[in-house]
DOTOR-782779 format. One record per residue: residue in three letters; chain; x negated, y negated, z of N, C-alpha, C in turn. Coordinates in nm, 4 decimals. Each point is the difference from the previous one (the first is absolute). Layout:
DOTOR-782779
  aa ch      n.X      n.Y      n.Z     ca.X     ca.Y     ca.Z      c.X      c.Y      c.Z
 ALA  A        X        Y        Z        X        Y        Z        X        Y        Z
...
***
This chain:
DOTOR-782779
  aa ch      n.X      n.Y      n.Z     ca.X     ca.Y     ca.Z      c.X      c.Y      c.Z
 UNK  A   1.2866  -3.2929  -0.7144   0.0110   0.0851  -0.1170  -0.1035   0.1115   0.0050
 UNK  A  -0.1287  -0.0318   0.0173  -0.1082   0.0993   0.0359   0.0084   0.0849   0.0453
 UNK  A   0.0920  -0.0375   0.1393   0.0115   0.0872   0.1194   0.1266   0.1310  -0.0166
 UNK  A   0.0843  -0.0631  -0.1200   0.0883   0.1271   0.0046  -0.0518   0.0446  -0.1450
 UNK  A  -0.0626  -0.0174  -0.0734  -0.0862   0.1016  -0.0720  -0.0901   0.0996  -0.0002
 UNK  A  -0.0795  -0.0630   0.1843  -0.0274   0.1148   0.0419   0.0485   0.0953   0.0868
 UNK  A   0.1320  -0.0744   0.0595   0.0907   0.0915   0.0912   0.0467   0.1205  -0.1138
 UNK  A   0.0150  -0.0670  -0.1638   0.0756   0.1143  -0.0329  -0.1419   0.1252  -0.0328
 UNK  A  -0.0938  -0.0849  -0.0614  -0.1148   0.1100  -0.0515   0.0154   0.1189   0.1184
 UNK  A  -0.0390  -0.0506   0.1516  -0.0094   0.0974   0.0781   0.1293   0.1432   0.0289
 UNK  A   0.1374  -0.1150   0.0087   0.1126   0.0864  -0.0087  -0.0122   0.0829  -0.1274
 UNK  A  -0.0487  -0.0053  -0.1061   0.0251   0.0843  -0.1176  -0.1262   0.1252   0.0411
 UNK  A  -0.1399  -0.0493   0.0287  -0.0758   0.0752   0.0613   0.0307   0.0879   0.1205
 UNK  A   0.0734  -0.0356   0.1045   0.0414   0.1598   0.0729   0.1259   0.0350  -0.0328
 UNK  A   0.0493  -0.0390  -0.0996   0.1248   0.0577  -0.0766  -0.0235   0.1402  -0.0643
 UNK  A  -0.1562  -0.0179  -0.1216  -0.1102   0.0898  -0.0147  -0.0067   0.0949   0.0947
 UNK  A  -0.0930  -0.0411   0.1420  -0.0372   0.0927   0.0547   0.0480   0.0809   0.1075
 UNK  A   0.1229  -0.0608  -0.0275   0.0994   0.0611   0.0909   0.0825   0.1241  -0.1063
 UNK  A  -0.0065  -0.0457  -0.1361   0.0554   0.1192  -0.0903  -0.0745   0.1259  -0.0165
 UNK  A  -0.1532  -0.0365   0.0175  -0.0826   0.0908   0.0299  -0.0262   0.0596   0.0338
 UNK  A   0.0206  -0.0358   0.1531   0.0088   0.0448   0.1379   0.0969   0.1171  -0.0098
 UNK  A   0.1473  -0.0089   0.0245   0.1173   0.0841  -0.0432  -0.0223   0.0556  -0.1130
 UNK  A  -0.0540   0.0157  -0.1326  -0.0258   0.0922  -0.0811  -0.1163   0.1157   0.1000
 UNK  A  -0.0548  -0.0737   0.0571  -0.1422   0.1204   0.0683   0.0841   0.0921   0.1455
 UNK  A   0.0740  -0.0600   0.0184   0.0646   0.0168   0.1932   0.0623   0.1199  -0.0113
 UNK  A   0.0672   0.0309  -0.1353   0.0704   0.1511   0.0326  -0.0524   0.1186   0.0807
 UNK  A  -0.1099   0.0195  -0.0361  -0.0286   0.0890   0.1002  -0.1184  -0.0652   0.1067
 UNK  A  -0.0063  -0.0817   0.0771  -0.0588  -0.0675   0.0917   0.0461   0.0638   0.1134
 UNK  A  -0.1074   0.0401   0.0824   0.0739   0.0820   0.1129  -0.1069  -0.0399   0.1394
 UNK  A  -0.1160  -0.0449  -0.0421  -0.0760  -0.0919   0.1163  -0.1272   0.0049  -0.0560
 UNK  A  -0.0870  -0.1219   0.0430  -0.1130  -0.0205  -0.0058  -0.1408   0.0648   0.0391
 UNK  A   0.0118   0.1399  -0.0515  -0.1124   0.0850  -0.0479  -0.0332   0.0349  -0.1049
 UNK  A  -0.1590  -0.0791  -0.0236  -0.1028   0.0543  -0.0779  -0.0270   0.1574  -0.0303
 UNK  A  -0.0105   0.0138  -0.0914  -0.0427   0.1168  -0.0899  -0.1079   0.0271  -0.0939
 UNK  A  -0.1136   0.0480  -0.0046  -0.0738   0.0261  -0.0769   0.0038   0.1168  -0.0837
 UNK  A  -0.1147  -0.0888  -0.1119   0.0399   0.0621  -0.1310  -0.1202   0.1674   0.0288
 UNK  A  -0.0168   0.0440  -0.1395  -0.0718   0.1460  -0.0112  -0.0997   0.0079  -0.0263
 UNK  A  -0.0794  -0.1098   0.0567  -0.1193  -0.0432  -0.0032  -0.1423   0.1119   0.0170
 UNK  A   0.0585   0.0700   0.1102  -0.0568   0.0395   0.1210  -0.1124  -0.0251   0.0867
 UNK  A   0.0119  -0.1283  -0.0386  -0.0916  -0.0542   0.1676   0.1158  -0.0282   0.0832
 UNK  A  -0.0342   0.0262   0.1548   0.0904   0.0201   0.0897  -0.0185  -0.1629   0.0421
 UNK  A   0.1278  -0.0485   0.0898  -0.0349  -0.1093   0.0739  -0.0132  -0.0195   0.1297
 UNK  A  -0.0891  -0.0354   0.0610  -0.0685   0.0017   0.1424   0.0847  -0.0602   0.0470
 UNK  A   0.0330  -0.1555  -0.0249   0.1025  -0.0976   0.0879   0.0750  -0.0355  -0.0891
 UNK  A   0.1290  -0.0281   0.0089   0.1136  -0.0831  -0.0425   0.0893  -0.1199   0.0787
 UNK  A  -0.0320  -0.0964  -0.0605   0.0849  -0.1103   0.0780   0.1112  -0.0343  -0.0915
 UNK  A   0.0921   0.0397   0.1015   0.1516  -0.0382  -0.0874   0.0531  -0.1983   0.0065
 UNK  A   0.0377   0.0307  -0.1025   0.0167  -0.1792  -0.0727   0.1372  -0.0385   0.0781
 UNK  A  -0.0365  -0.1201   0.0342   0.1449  -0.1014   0.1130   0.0966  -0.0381  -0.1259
 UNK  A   0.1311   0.0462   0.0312   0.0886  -0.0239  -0.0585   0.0345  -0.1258   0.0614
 UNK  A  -0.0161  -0.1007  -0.1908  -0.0071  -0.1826  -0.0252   0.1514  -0.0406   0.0868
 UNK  A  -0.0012  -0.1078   0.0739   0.1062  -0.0412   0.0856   0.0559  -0.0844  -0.1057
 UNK  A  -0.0187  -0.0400  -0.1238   0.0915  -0.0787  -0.1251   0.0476   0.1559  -0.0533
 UNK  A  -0.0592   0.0913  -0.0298   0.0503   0.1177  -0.0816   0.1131   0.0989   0.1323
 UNK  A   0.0193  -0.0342   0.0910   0.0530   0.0425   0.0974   0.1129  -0.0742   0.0584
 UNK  A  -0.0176  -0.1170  -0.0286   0.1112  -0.1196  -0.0116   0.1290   0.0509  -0.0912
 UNK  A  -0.1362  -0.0052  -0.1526   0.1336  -0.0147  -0.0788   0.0477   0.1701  -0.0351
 UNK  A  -0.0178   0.0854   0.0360   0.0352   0.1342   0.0105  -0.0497   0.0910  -0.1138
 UNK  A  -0.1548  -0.0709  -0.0670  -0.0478   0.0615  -0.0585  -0.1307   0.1520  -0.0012
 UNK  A   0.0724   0.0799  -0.0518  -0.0525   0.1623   0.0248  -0.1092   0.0468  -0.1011
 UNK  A  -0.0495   0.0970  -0.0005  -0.0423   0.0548  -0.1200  -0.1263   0.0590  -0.0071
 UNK  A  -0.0535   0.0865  -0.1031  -0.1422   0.0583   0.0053  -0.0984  -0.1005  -0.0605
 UNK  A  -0.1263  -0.0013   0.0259  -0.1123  -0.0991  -0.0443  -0.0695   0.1179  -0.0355
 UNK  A  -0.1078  -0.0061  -0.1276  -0.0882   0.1120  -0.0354  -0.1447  -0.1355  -0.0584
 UNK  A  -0.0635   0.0369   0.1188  -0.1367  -0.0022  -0.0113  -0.1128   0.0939  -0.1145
 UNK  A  -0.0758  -0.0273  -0.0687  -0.1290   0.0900  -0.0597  -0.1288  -0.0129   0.1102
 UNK  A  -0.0005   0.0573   0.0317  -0.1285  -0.0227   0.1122  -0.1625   0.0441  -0.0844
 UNK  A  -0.0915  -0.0875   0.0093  -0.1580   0.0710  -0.0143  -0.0469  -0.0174   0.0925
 UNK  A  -0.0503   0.1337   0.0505  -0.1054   0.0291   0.0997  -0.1107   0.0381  -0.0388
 UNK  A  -0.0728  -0.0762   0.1063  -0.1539  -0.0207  -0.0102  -0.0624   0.1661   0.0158
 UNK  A  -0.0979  -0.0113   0.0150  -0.0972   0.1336   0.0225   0.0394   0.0381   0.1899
 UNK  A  -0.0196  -0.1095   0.0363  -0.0796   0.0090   0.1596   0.2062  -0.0358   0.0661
 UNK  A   0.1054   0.0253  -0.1004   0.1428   0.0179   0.0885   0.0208  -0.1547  -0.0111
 UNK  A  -0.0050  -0.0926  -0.0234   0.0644  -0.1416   0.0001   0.0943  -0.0252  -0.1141
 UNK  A   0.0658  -0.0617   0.0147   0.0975  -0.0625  -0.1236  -0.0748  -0.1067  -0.0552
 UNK  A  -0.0522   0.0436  -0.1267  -0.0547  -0.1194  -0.0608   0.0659  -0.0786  -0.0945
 UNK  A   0.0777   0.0445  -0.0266   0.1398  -0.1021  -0.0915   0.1179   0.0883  -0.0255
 UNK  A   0.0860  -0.0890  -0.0586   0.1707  -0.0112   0.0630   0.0299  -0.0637  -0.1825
 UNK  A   0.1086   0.0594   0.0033   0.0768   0.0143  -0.1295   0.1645   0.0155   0.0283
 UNK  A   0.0787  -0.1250  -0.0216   0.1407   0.0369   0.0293   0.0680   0.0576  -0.0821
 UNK  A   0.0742   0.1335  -0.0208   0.0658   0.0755  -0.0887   0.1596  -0.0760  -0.0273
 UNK  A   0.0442   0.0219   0.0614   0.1416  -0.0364   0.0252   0.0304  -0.0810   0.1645
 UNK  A   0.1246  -0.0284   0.0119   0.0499  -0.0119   0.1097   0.0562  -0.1743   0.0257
 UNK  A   0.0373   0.0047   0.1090   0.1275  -0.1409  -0.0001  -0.1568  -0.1448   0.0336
 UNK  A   0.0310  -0.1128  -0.0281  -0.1193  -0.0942  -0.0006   0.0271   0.0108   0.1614
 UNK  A   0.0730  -0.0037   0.0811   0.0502  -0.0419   0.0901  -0.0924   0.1305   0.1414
 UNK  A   0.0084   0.1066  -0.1183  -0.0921   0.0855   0.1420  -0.1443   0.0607  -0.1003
 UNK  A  -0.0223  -0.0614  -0.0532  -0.1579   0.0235  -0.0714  -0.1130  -0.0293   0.1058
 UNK  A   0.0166  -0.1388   0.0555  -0.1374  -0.0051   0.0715   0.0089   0.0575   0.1158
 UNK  A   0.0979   0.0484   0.0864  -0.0354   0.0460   0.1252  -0.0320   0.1618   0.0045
 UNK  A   0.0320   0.0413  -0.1384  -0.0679   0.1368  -0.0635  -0.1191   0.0202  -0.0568
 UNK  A  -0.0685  -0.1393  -0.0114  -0.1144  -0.0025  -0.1194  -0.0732  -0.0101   0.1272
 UNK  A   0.0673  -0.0997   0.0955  -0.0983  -0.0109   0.1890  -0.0662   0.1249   0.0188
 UNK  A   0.1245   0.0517   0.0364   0.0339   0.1247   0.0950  -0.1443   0.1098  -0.0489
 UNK  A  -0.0005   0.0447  -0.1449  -0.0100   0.0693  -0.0630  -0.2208  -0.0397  -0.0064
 UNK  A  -0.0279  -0.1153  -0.0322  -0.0948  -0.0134   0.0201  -0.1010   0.0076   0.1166
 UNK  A   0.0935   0.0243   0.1382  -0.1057   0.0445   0.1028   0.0254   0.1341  -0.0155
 UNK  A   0.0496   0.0778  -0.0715  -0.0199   0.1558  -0.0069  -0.1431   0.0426   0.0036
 UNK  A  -0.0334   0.0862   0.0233  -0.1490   0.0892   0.0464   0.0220   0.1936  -0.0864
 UNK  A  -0.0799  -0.0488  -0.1191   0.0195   0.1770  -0.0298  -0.1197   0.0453   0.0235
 UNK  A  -0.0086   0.1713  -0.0291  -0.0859   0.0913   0.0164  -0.1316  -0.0605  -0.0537
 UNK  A  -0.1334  -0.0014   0.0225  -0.0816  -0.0167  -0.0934  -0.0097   0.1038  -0.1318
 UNK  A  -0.0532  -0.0598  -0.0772  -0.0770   0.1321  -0.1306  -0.0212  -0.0566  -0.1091
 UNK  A  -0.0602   0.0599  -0.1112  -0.1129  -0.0063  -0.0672  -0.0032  -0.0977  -0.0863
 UNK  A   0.1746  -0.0113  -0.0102   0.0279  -0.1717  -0.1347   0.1033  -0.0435   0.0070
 UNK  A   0.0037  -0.0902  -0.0341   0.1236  -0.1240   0.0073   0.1212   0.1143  -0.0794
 UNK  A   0.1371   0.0050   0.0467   0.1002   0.0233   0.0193   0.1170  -0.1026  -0.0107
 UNK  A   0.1257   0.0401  -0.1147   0.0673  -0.0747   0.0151   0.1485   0.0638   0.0439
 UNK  A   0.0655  -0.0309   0.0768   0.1417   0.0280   0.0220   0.1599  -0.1041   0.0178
 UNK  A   0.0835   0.0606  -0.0154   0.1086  -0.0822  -0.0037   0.0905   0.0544   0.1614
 UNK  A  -0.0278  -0.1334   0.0673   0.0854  -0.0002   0.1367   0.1305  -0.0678   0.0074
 UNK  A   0.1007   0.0877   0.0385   0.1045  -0.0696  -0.0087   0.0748  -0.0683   0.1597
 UNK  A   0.0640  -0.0753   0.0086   0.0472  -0.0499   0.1421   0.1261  -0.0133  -0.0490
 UNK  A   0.1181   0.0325   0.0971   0.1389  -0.0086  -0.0008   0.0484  -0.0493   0.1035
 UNK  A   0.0288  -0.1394  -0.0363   0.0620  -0.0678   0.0689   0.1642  -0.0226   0.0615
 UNK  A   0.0698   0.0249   0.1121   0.1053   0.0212  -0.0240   0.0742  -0.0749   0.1067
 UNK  A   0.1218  -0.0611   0.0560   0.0628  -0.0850   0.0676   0.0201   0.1248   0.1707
 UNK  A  -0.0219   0.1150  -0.0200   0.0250   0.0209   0.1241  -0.1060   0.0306   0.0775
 UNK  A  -0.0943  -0.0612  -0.0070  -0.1451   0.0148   0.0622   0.0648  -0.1501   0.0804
***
């Protein structure tokens, strides 16, 4: 009995994030990051591995990060805006070895990643 109460919890859960997903996918066209108008520039960008469960089940879509940056260019914390549960962390990964410009004070911006099935 347990066991299909939680078979269904989960089925109702990527039922969710699969509706999610397809509400965000319309315009999904591949997995590049974009920064916001911050204007600190970014030195390095490491692009986020598209999830082999979110790739399974043919789920697409944009993720929007809030990024704060430190003084000295590090990501010092992470804020999820939107986006499917299913590709949040390999954007929240990705996004935290970023490297920006140094300068004079903490900075906040909104990075977006678009995730899409033909990558």
């Amino acid at each position: 009995m347990k066991s299909t109460i939680s078979a269904l919890k989960l089925a109702a859960f990527l039922s969710l994030a699969i509706a999610v997903a397809v509400a965000l996918s319309a315009t999904a066209q591949e997995t590049t990051p974009t920064a916001g108008a911050s204007g600190r520039k970014v030195r390095s960008k490491v692009a986020p591995a598209y999830p082999a469960l979110a790739r399974q089940m043919n789920v697409a879509g944009k993720v929007k990060i809030e990024v704060t940056i430190s003084p000295d260019g590090h990501v010092a914390n992470t804020r999820t805006v939107g986006g499917s549960p299913l590709l949040i962390g390999a954007a929240t990964d990705a996004v935290k070895k970023w490297r920006y410009e140094p300068s004079v004070k903490e900075s906040t911006e909104i990075v977006e990643f678009d995730f899409s099935d033909k990558n």
